[in-house]
C-alpha positions as CSV (number, residue, x, y, z in Angstrom):
1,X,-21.3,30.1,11.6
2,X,-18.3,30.1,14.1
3,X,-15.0,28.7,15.1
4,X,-15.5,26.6,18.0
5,X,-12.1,25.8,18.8
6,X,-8.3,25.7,17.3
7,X,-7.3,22.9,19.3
8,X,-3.8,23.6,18.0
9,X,-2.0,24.8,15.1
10,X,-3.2,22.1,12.4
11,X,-6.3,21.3,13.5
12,X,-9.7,22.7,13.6
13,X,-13.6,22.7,14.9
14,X,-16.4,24.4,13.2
15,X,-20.3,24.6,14.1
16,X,-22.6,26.1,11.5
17,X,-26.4,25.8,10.9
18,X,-26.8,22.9,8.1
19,X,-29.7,24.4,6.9
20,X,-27.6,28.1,5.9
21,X,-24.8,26.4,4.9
22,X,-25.0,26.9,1.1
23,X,-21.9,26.2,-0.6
24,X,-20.3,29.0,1.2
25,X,-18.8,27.0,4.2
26,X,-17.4,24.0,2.6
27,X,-15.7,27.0,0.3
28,X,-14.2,28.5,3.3
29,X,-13.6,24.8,5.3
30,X,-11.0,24.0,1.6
31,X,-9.6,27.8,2.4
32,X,-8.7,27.3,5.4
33,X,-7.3,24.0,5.3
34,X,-5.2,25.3,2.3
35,X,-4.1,28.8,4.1
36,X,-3.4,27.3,7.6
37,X,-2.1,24.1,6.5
38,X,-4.6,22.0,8.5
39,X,-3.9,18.4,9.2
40,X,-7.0,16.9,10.8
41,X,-11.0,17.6,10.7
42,X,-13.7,16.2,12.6
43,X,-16.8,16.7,10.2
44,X,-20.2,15.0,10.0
45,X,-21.1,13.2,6.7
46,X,-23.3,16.2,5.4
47,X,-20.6,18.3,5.5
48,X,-18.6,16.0,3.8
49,X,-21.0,15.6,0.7
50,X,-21.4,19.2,0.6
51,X,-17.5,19.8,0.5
52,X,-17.9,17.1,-2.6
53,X,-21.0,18.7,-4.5
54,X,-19.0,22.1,-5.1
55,X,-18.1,22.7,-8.8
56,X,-15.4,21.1,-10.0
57,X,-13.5,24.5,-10.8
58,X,-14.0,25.3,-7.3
59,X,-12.6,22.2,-5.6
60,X,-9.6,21.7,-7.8
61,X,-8.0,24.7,-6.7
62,X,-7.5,23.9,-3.1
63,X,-3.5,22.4,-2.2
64,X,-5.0,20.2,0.6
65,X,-1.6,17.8,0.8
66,X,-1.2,19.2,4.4
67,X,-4.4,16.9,5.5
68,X,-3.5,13.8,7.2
69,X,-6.6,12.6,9.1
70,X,-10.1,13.3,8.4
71,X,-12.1,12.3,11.1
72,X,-16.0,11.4,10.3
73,X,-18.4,10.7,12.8
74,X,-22.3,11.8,14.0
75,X,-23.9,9.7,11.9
76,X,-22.7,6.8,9.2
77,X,-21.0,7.8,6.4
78,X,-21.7,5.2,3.2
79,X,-19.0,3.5,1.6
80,X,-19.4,6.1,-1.4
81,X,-19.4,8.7,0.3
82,X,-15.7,7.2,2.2
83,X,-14.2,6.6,-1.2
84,X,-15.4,10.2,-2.7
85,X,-13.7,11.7,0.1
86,X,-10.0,9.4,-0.7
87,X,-10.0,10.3,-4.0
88,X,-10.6,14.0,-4.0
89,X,-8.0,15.0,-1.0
90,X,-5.8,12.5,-3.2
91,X,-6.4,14.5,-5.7
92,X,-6.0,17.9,-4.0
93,X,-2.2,16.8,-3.0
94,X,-2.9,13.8,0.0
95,X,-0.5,11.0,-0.2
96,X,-2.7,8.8,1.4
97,X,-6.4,8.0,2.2
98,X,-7.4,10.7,5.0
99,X,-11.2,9.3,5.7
100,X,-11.4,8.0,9.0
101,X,-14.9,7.2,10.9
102,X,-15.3,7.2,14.6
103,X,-18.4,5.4,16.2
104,X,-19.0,5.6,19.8
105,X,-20.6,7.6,22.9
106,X,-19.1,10.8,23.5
107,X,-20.5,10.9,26.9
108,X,-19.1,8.3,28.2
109,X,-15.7,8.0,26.0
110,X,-16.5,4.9,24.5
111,X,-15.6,4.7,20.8
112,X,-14.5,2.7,17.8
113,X,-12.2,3.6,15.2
114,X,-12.4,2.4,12.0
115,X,-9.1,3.3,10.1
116,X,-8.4,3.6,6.1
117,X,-7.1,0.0,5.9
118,X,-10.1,-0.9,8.0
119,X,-12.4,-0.4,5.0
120,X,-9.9,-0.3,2.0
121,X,-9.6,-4.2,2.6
122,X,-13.7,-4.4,2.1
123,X,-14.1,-1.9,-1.6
């Protein structure tokens, strides 16, 4: 594992093997959005689920209210996965739905955004 870039205070970049990953990373992703008060994650959708298969007792004690945007993209997330991912940041402190998917060619800049009230209006 290692920290690719903090492209500012509140935000962050990680790269790590998905085949080490354990439960150890998505413990230290929650730590770290708790201790430095991150607002916005880019993640792929495995990471995601892994963040949401930890225990119970291990996710609930994360303060992640400081999250804002939590940007999904690499490969499609499903529409349980999206609402998992609302509801425990709500949980964990957010005051809003965070999940947000990006679609698009990073190569070339070419992308679509689908927002929270992009999908909410589907559910």
């Amino acid at each position: 594992m290692r920290e690719l870039s903090p492209a500012g205070r509140h935000s962050c970049f990680w790269a790590a093997p998905p085949s080490r990953c354990g439960d150890s990373i998505p413990r230290l992703f929650l730590q770290i959005i708790e201790k430095e008060r991150v607002s916005w994650v880019f993640v792929v959708p495995t990471m995601l689920q892994r963040i949401l298969d930890l225990p119970p007792e291990v996710k609930k004690k994360y303060n992640l209210c400081s999250m804002h945007s939590l940007i999904c993209a690499a490969a499609p997330a499903t529409p349980e996965l999206k609402q998992a991912a609302n509801k425990f940041f709500s949980e964990q402190g957010c005051t809003k739905n965070v999940f947000m998917e990006f679609y698009g060619s990073s190569e070339t800049a070419v992308a679509s955004v689908l927002l929270p009230g992009d999908y909410e209006e589907n559910q």
